[in-house]
N, C-alpha and C positions, 0 to 999 in steps of 0.2 A: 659582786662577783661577775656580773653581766658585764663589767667593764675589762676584763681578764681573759673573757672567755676566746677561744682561736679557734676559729672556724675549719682552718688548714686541719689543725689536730686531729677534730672532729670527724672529718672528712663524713662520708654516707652516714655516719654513725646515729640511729635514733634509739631514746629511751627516754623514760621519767623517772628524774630522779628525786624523790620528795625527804625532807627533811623536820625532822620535828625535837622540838627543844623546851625542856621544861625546869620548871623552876619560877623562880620570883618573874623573870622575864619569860614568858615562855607565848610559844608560836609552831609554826607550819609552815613550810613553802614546798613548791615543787615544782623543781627547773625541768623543763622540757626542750628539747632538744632535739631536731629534726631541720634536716634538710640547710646543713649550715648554719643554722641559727639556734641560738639561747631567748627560751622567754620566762620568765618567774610568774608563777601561779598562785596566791594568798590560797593558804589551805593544802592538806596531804590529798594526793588523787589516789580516791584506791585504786588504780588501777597502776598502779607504777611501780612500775621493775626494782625498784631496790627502797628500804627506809633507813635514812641515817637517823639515830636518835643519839641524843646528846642532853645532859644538864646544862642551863647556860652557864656555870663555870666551868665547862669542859668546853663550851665555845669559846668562851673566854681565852682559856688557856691556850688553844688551836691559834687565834687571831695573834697574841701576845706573841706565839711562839714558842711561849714554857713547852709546848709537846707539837709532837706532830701525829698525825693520824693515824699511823701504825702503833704508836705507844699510846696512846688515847686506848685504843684496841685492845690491846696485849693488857690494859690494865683496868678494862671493864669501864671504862668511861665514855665510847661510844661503841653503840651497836648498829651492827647492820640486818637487816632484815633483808632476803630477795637476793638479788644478783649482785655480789661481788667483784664480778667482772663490771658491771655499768659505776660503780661507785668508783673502780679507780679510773676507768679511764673519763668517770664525770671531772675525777682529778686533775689528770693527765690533758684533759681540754682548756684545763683553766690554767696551765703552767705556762 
């Protein structure tokens, strides 16, 4: 994702956005993002503005394309926890 990520997008915009994914595979990260840049963090910060949680077949599904994030959503296969605003435009920096 760090390779995706657009600075331009982002513009002033800071937040943390951490991610946690469970199942056979499972983990934590959390992107942080300030001052222009993306950096990936091993581990959920508690202190960060929003939680995406996901099964890793729901990660899965997302990467593949079978779904995208608002139907992941609408059909209880990822949560967000915190600020909905910072998750999409965490999105919207990575387009």
């Amino acid at each position: 994702m760090a390779g995706r990520f657009n600075p331009k997008k982002a513009g002033n915009w800071k937040a943390k956005v951490a991610y946690e994914i469970f199942g056979e595979t499972s983990g934590a990260a959390t992107f942080v993002i300030a001052d222009g840049k993306m950096e990936v963090v091993e581990g959920k910060d508690p202190e960060a503005s929003a939680v995406v949680k996901m099964t890793d077949i729901a990660l899965r599904k997302l990467i593949e394309g079978k779904i995208d994030a608002l139907t992941g959503m609408n059909m209880g296969m990822i949560q967000v926890e915190g600020s909905e605003a910072d998750v999409a435009m965490f999105g919207e920096s990575l387009g």
